[in-house]
BALOBA-1460 file (C-alpha; in Angstrom, 3 decimals):
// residues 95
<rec num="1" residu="x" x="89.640" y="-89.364" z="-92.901"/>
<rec num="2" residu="x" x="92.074" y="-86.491" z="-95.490"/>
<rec num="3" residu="x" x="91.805" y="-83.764" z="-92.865"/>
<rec num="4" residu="x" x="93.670" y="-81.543" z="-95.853"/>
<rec num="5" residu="x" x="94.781" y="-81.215" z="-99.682"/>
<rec num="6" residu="x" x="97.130" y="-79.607" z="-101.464"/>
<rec num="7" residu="x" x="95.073" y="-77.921" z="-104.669"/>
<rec num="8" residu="x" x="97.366" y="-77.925" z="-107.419"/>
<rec num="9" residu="x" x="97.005" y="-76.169" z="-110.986"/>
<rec num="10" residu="x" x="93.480" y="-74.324" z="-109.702"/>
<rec num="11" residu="x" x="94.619" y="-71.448" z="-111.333"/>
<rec num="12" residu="x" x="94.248" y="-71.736" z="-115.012"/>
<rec num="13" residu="x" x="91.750" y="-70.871" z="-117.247"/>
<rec num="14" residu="x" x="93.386" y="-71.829" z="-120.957"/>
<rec num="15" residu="x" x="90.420" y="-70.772" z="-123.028"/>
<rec num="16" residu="x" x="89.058" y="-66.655" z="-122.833"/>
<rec num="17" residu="x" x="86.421" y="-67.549" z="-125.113"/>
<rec num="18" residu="x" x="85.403" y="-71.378" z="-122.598"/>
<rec num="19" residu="x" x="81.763" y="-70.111" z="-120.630"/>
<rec num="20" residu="x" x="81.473" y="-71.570" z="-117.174"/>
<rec num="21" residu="x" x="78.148" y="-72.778" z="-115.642"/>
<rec num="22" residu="x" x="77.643" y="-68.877" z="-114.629"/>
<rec num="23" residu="x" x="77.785" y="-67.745" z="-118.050"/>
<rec num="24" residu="x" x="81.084" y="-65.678" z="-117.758"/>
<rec num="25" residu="x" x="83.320" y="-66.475" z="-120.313"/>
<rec num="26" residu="x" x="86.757" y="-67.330" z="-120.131"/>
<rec num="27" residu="x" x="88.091" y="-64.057" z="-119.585"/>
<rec num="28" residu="x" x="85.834" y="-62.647" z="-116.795"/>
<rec num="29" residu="x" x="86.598" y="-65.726" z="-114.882"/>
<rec num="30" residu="x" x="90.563" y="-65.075" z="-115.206"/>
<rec num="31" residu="x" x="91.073" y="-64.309" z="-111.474"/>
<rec num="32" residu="x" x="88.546" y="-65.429" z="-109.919"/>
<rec num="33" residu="x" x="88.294" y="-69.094" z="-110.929"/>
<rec num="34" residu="x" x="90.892" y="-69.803" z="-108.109"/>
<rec num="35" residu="x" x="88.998" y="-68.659" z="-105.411"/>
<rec num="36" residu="x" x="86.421" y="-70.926" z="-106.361"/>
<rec num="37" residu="x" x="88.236" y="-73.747" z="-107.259"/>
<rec num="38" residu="x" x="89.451" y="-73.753" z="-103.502"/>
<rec num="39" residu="x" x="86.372" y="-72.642" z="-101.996"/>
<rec num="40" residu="x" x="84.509" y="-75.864" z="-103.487"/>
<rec num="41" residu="x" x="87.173" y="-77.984" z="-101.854"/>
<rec num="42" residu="x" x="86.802" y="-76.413" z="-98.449"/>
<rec num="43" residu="x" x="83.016" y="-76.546" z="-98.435"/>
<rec num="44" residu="x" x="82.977" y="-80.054" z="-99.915"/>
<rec num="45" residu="x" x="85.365" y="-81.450" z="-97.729"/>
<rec num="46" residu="x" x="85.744" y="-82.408" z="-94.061"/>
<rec num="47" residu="x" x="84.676" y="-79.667" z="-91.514"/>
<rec num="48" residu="x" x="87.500" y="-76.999" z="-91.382"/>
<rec num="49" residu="x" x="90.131" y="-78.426" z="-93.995"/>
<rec num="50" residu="x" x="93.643" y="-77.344" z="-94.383"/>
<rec num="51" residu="x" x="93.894" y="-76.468" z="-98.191"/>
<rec num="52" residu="x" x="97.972" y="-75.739" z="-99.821"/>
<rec num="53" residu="x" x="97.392" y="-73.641" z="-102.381"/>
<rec num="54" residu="x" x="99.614" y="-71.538" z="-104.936"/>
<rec num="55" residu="x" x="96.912" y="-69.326" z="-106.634"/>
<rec num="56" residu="x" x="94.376" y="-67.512" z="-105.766"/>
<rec num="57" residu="x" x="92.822" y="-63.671" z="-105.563"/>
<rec num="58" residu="x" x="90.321" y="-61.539" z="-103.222"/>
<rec num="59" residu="x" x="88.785" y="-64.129" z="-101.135"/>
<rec num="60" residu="x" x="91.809" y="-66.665" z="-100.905"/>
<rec num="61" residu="x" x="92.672" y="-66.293" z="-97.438"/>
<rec num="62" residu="x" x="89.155" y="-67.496" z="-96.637"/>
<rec num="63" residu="x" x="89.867" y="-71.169" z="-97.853"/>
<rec num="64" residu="x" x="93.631" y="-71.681" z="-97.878"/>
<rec num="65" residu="x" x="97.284" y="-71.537" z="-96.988"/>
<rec num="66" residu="x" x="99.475" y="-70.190" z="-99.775"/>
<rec num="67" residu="x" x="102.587" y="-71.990" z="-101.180"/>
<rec num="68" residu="x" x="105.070" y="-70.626" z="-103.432"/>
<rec num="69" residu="x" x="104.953" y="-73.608" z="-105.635"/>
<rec num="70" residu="x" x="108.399" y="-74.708" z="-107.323"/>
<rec num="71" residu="x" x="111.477" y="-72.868" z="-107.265"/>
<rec num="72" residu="x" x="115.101" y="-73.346" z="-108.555"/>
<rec num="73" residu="x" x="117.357" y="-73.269" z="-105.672"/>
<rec num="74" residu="x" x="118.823" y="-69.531" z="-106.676"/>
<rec num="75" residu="x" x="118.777" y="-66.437" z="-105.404"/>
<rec num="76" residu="x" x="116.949" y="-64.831" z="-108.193"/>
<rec num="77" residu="x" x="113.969" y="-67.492" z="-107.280"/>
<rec num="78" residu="x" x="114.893" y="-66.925" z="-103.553"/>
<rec num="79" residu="x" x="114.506" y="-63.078" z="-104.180"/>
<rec num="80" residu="x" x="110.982" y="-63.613" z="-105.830"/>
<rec num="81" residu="x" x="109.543" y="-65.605" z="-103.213"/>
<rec num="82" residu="x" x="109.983" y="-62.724" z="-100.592"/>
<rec num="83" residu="x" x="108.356" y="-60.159" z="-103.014"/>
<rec num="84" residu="x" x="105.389" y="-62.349" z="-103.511"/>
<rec num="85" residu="x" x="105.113" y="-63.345" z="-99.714"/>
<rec num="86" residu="x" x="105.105" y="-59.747" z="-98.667"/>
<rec num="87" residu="x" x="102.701" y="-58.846" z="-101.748"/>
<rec num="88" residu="x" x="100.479" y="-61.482" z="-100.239"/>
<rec num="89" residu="x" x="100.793" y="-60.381" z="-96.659"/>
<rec num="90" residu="x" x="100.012" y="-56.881" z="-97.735"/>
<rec num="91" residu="x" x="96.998" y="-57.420" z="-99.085"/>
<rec num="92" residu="x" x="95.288" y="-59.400" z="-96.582"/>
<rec num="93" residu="x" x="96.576" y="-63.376" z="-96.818"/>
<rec num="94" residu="x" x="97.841" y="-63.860" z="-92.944"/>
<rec num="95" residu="x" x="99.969" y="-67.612" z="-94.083"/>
């Protein structure tokens, strides 16, 4: 019945030396363990999820809505949130 999630801390990889089940290490998986940390939660899921998520790289906007994650109230935070919405939009991610 969880028609969505919100997919929180997908996008770290502490360890460049850690080797996944693919055999890339640490390092090669940098940017794109995201996208497949959300991608297994939208095919292993209910039939066309909503996913929330705040990382992510090529093949995000497949999978998931972005969020900003957590911000002071300020309007140096306020400031950063438009660059990295339009950054987003530019290259590709529609929400």
């Amino acid at each position: 019945g969880v028609d969505g999630y919100k997919t929180d801390g997908g996008e770290f990889v502490h360890d460049n030396h850690a080797v996944f089940h693919n055999g890339l290490t640490g390092f090669e998986m940098k940017n794109r363990y995201p996208d497949l940390y959300i991608k297994n939660y939208y095919e292993h899921t209910v039939k066309d999820p909503i996913l929330y998520s705040r990382a992510g790289y090529t093949e995000i906007a497949k999978y998931s809505i972005l969020w900003g994650g957590d911000q002071l109230s300020t309007w140096d935070e306020y400031r950063s949130m438009i660059k990295a919405m339009l950054s987003s939009s530019f290259s590709g991610i529609p929400y």
